[in-house]
C-alpha positions as CSV (number, residue, x, y, z in Angstrom):
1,X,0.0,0.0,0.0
2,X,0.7,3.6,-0.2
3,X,2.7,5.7,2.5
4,X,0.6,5.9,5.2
5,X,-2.4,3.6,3.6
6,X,-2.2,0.5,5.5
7,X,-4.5,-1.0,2.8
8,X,-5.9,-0.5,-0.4
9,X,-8.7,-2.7,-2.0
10,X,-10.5,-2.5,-5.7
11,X,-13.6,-2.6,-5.5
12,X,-16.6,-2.2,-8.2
13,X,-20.1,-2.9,-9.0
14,X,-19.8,-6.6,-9.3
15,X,-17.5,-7.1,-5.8
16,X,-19.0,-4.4,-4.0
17,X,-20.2,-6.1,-0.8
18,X,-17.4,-8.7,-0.8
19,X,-15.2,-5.0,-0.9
20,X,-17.1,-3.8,2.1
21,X,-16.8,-6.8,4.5
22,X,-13.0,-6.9,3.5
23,X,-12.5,-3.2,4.2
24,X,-14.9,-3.0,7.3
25,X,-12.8,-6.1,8.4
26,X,-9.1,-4.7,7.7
27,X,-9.9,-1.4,9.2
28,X,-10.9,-2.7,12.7
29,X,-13.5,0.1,13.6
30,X,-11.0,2.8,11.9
31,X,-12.2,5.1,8.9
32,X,-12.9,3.5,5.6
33,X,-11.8,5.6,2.4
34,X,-13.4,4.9,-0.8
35,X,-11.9,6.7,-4.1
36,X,-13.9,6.2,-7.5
37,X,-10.6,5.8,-9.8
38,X,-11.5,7.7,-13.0
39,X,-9.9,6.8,-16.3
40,X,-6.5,7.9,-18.3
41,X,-7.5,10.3,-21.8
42,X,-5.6,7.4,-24.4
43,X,-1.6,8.6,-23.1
44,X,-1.3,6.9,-19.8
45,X,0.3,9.5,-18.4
46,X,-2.8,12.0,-19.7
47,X,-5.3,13.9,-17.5
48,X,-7.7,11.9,-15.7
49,X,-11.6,11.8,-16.5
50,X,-14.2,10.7,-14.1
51,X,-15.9,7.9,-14.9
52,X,-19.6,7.4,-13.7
53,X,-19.0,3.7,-13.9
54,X,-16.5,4.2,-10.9
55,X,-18.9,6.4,-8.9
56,X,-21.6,3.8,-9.3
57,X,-18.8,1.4,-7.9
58,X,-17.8,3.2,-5.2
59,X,-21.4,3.7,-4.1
60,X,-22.3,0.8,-4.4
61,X,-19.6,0.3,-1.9
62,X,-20.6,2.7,0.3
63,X,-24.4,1.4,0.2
64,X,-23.1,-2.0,1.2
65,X,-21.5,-0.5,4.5
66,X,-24.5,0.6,5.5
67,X,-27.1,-0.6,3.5
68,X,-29.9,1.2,6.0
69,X,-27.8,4.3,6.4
70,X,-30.4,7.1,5.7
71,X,-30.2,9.3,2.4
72,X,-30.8,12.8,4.2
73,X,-28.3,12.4,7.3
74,X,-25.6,9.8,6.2
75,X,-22.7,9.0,8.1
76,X,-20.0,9.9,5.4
77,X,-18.7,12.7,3.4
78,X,-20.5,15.5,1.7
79,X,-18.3,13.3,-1.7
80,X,-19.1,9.7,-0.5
81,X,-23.2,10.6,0.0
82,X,-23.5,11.5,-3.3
83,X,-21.5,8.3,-4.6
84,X,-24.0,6.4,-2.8
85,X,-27.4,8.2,-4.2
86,X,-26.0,8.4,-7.6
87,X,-25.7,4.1,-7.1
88,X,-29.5,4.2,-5.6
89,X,-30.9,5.8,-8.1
90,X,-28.9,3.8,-11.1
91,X,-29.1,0.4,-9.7
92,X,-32.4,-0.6,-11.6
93,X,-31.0,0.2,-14.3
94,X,-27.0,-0.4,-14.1
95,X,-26.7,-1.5,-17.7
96,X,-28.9,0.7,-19.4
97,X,-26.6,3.5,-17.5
98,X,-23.1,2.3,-18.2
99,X,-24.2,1.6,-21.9
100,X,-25.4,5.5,-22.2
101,X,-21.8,6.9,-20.3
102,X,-18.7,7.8,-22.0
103,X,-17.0,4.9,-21.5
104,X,-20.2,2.3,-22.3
105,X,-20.5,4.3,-25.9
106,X,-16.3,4.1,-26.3
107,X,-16.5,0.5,-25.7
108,X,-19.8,-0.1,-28.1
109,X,-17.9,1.8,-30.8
110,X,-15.5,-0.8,-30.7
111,X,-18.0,-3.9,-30.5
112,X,-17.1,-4.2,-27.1
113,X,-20.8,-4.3,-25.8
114,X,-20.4,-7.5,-23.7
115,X,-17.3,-5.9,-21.8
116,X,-20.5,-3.5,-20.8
117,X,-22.6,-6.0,-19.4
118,X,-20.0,-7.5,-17.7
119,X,-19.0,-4.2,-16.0
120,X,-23.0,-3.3,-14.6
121,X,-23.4,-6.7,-12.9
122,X,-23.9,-5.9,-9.4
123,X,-22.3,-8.0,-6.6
124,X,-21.8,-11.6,-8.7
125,X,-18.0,-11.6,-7.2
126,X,-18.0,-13.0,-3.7
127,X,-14.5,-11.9,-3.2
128,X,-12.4,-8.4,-3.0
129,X,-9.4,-7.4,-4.3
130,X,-6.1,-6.4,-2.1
131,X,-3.2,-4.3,-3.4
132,X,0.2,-5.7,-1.6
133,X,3.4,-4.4,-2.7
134,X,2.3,-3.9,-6.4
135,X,0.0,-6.7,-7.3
136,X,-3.9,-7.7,-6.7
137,X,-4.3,-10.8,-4.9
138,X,-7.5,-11.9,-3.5
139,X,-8.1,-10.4,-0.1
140,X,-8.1,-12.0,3.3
């Protein structure tokens, strides 16, 4: 992990709860940070874009926290609130969204639809993610 970061996780729509439990477990009771990533303009060392795909995900990381945790008053940042109402309100719909982004319409201009689908399940990976000096493994 980072300086400072004692963990990092990647989460998304379709780990989002495993993502929670993992990061609820590894913090022990400490704060949780959840950053959507955004995406690289083609250079990889370009400006980033946000990406409404990683909002949804980190949302719908955030609702699985605290699934009851009430719109008006939540328990998170100003940031992490909105995250989570922008996943509420998309979550009937997750496809239909991510196929409408700018991302979903990049990857159907180049007959990558399926990659789309793939991307807006929601919670059908019953594990997380865990950065550890460089490389993804499965967390624990």
């Amino acid at each position: 992990a980072e300086q400072g970061v004692p963990h990092v996780l990647a989460g998304c729509l379709r780990n989002a709860t495993a993502t929670s439990v993992s990061a609820r477990r590894l913090a022990a009771g400490g704060p949780i940070g959840i950053i959507a990533a955004g995406e690289r303009w083609g250079d990889p060392a370009g400006p980033l874009r946000p990406a409404v795909e990683d909002l949804l995900g980190a949302g719908a990381v955030l609702w699985a926290l605290d699934p009851s945790a009430s719109i008006s008053r939540p328990a998170c940042s100003p940031e992490a609130a909105a995250a989570r109402a922008a996943f509420l309100a998309a979550r009937p719909r997750l496809y239909e969204v991510l196929l409408d982004c700018s991302s979903g319409r990049e990857l159907v201009g180049r007959g990558w639809e399926d990659d789309v689908a793939t991307s807006a399940a929601h919670d059908v990976t019953p594990f997380a993610c865990r950065l550890d000096e460089g490389e993804f493994s499965l967390a624990r």
